[in-house]
TORMI-491981 format. One record per residue (C-alpha): residue in one letter; x, y, z. Coordinates in pm, whole numbers, plus 50000, padded with zeros to 5 digits. Example, Ala and Ser with C-alpha at 12.3 -4.5 7.8 and 13.67 -1.06 7.14 Angstrom:
a512304955050780 s513674989450714 
This chain:
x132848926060353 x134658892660434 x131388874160305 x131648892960020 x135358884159955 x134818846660007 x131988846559738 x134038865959489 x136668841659539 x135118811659511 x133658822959207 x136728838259060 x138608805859156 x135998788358919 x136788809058656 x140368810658647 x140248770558730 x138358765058392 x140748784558200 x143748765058337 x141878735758261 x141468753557912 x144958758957872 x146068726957957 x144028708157672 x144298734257403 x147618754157481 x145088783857448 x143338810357682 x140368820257485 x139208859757444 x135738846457564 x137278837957849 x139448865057975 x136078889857833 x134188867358127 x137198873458358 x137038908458311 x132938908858376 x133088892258716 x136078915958818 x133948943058709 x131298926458906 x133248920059239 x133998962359208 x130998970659158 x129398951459454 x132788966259643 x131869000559550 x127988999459642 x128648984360025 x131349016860010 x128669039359944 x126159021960198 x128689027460468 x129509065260398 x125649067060394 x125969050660743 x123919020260608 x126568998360627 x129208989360922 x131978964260698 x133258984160387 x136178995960217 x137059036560223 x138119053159899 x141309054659946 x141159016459892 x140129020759547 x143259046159499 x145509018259626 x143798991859402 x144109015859080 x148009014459187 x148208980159219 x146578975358909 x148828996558707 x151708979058838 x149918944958716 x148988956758391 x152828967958329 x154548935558479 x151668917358198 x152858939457930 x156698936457984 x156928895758028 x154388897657683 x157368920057540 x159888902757650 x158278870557528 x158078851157829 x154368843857755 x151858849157481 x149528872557511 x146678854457636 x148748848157966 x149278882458047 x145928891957977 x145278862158264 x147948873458511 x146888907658478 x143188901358597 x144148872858801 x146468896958999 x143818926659002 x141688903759130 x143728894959471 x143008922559651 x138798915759602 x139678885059766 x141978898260021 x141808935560116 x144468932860357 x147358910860183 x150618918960324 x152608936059993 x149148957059894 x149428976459658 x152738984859535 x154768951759573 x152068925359510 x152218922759175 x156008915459239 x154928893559529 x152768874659285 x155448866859029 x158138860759253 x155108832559395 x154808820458994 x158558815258894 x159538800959211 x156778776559220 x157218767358829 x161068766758894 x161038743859192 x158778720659007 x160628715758687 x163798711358884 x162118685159084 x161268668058788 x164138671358616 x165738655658932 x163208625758928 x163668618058581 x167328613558674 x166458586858945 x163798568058746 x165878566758417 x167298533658301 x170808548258426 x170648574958691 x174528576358712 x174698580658286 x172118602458277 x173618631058595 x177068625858404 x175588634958107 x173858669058239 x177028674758446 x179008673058110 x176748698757931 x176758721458249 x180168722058259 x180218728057813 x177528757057919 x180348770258213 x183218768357906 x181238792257717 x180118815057997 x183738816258095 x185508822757753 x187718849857678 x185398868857505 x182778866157708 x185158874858060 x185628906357885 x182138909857774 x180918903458166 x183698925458316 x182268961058014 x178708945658129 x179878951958528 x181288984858490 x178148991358281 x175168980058455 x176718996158783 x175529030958637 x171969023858629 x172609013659052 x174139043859117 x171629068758924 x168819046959078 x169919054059511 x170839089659402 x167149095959239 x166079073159568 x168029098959828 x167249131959654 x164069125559484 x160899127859716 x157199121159662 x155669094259464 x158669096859258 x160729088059513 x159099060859600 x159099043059203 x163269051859241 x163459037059618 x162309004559492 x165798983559383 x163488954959354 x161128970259053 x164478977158878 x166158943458938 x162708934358786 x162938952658437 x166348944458372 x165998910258450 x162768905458237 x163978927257960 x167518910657971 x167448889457623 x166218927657478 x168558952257655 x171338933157761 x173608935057458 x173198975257484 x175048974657807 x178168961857585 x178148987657354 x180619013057195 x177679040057279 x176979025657679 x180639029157754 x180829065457715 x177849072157901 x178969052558167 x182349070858144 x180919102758176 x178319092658447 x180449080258655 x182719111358605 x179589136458726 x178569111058976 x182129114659179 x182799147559065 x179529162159195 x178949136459478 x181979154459622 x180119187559627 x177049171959728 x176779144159924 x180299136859991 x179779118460345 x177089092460093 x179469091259799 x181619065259884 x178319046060098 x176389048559787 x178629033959560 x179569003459752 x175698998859772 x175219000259369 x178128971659297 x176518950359626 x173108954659401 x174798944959088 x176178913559233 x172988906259380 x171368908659027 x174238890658836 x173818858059049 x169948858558996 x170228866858626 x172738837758650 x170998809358797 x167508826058726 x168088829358358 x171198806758186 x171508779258445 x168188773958500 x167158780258162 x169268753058067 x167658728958269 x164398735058200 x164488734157861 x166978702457865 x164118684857975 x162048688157708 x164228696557418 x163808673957109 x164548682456728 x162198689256445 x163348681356064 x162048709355832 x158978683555726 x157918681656065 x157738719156141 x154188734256190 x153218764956320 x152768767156680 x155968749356781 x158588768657030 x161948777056925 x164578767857272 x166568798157353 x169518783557133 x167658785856879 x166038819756903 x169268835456928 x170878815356612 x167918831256397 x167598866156534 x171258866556433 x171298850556120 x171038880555841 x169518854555576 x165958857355755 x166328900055733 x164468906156071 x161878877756012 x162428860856375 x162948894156545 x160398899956820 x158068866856750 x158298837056984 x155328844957234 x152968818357051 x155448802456835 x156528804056477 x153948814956253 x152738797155989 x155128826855733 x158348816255950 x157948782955932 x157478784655558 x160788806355575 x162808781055819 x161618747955618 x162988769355276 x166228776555476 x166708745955648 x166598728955285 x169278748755128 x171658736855384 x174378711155292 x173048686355581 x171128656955556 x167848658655744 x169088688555890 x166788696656225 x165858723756482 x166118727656854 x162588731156996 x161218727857354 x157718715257454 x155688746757565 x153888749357869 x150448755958011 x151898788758180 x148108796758324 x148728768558544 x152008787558695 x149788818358723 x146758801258911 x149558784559138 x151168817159246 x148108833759329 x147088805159519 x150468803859723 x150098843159756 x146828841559896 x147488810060141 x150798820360287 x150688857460209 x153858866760067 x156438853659897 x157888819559865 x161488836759876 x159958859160188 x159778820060343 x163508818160338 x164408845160507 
């Protein structure tokens, strides 16, 4: 079977090199290409399945037992769900979920015996893709700093719009907004270890995992997060955390008081990575290559920066027409409806934030690589 695996890899590794390459010229991953993807999956499996057979048949001493392909349905579920919520949450288009989710399906072909197989690979995998893409654009960021005409302008200039970004983090509004979103969000941490300690089964293995939840929240934050704020949340939460205490005492009085402090150390764990993992280092990467578009050079295609996502999911003159839409760009309708709006305003060559997107399949084909050299995670490294 390890013959096996090293063929199927180096052929997979062909493939998914080729639609990197793809990517990188065209900005595109191809249905052609993720259709061949899917083929030589189905291929790999199949070949999998057949030495199976041959060794229950006792013509065959190297193969995988069924319960392998039980774990690898798992695993897959789990990759096809991570795919579908960054799509959602419009973190990529749809081409490079489609590519993470085969490219992830695909690890375990290549390596049976990877360390998080099969429930926490997928997470492995991602953790793997971030980091890596992270670490690189900070690195860059940094270098561009040290090779600009001058270094010492150009840090006191990103210093000065950290510091603008702090200001409006840290305004009144938003202190009070942060300390509802505490109280809030601390709910979810104490329904998830109660589920965890009374819940058993597959079940209770889904609610044991604080990690897939940190994962969901943080994904989905720029979709859920204002929910946690509202009128609506705030009476839940009051009357959750009114049964939680009130029948914790009855229940599990010896954990109430255990379980609690663990929930609020888990939200402070997830506030600093949805702080530096999401506004700070947000801000940097998209610093780097932010420029501004006038309304004559918009075309379809072109990103939107965060900034300026928010400003037109919020305006009410667009009536929903940049709600949910950013995974490939503006369409060709909302940049009709941007240029239209942009030239009604009272500005002279009025302009829009944009970023320069990314060849995310790259990210993907790095993370995979990483997970299969080191096997685990690059955050598993620090530990």
């Amino acid at each position: 079977m390890k013959n096996v695996s090293l063929v199927f890899l180096a052929i997979f590794t062909v493939w998914a090199a080729s639609v990197v390459s793809h990517d990188m010229a065209t900005r595109k991953i191809s249905h052609a290409s993720i259709k061949t993807g899917i083929k030589l999956f189905a291929a790999g499996l199949a070949i999998f399945l057949v030495y199976t057979f041959l060794g229950y048949a006792g013509r065959a001493q190297s193969f995988m037992n069924y319960n392998f392909y039980l774990l690898l349905a798992g695993h897959i579920f789990w990759s096809v769900l991570a795919g579908l919520i960054l799509w959602y949450a419009e973190v990529w288009p749809a081409g490079d979920a489609k590519f993470f989710m085969l490219v992830s399906a695909a690890l375990p072909l290549a390596n049976p015996f990877l360390r998080n197989f099969p429930n926490a690979l997928f997470l492995s995998l991602l953790i793997n893709i971030f980091v890596a893409a992270g670490l690189w654009i900070l690195g860059s960021f940094i270098a561009s700093g040290f090779y600009a005409a001058s270094p010492a302008d150009y840090f006191a200039e990103v210093w000065g719009d950290i510091k603008k970004r702090m200001a409006v983090l840290n305004s009144g509004k938003n202190k009070f907004a942060a300390a509802i979103y505490l109280v809030n969000i601390t709910v979810l941490f104490l329904v998830q270890q109660v589920f965890a300690m009374e819940v058993h089964g597959f079940l209770g293995r889904i609610f044991s995992r604080v990690d897939i939840l940190f994962f969901f929240l943080f994904m989905l934050w720029d979709k859920i997060g204002r929910v946690f704020s509202s009128r609506r949340w705030v009476y839940i939460s009051g009357a959750a955390y009114l049964l939680y205490f009130i029948g914790g005492y009855f229940l599990f009085p010896e954990h109430l008081w255990l379980m609690a402090g663990g929930a609020v150390r888990n939200v402070f764990r997830f506030s600093l990575l949805l702080f530096f993992g999401r506004f700070m280092l947000e801000f940097l990467m998209e610093k780097k290559d932010m420029y501004y578009l006038t309304a004559r050079e918009l075309e379809p295609g072109v990103m939107p920066s965060a900034k300026t996502m928010r400003i037109l999911k919020d305006n009410t003159a667009f009536e929903g027409a940049f709600d949910d839409c950013f995974k490939d760009g503006f369409t060709a309708e909302q940049v009709e409806e941007l240029k239209a709006w942009l030239n009604k305003l009272d500005v002279r060559d009025s302009k829009v934030e944009v970023v320069r997107g990314r060849p995310f399949a790259l990210w993907i084909f790095a993370g995979a690589v990483i997970s299969l050299v080191l096997d685990r995670n690059l955050v598993g490294l620090l530990k």
